[in-house]
N, C-alpha and C positions, 0 to 999 in steps of 0.2 A: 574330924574324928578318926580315930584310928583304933585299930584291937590287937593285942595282944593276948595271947594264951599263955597263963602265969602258972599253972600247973593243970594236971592231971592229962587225958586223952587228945593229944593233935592230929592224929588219926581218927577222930570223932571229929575235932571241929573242923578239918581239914577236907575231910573226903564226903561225912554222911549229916551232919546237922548245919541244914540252911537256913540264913538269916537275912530277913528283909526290915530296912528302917525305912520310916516315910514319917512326914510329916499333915499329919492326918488336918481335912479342912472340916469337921466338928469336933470328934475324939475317936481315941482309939478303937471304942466297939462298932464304929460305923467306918465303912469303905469308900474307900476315895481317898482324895491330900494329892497331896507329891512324894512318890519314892523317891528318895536319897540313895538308895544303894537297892539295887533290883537281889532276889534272890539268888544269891552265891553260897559260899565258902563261907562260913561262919567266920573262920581263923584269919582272913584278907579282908574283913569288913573295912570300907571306910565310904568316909563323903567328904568333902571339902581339900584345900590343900594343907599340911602343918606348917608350909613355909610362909617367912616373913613378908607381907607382903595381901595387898587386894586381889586373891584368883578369883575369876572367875565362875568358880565352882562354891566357891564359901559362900555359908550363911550370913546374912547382914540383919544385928536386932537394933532398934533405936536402943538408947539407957533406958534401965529400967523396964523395959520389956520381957517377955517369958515366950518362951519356944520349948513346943508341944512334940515330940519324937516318939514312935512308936516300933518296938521291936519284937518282931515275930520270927518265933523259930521253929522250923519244921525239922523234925529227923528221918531221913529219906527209908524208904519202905525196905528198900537194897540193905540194910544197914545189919553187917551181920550178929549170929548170937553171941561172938565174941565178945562185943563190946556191950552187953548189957550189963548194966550197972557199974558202968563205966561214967565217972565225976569228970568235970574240966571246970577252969576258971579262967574266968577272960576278964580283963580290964580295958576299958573303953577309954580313949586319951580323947578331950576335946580343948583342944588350942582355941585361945580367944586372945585378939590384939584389937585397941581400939585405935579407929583410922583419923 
């Protein structure tokens, strides 16, 4: 998976709203899983590799299987009154090749 910022504030997703994905082990309103990407950079989010090929790091589902991902995002306390009411949009890329 990979993120791109498609419009609005990259100075938002860049420097002050943090984003953590894991793959939760009941659901998302209960804590625990596996983090896939520890809290960073909103704007640099990713997990896995996009290139061709079995990394290491990639998700593996059987067919027909479903995989539960949860995204939480914090906007850090620092973050100044400039950018209130400040929009972005980010698109999530998730590459899937079957092995």
């Amino acid at each position: 998976m990979t993120t791109a910022i498609t419009a609005g504030s990259t100075t938002l997703a860049t420097n002050y709203a943090k984003l953590t994905i894991r793959n939760p082990s009941v659901n998302c309103a209960t804590a625990g899983g596996t983090t896939l990407y520890a809290t960073g950079p909103f704007a640099s989010a990713f997990f896995g590799s996009p290139l061709h090929a079995d990394h290491l790091t990639n998700r593996h589902l059987l067919p027909s299987a479903t995989d539960v991902l949860c995204f939480t995002v914090l906007l850090d306390p620092a973050t100044p009154a400039t950018l209130q009411n400040t929009d972005m949009t980010a698109a999530f890329t998730f590459a899937a090749e079957q092995l």
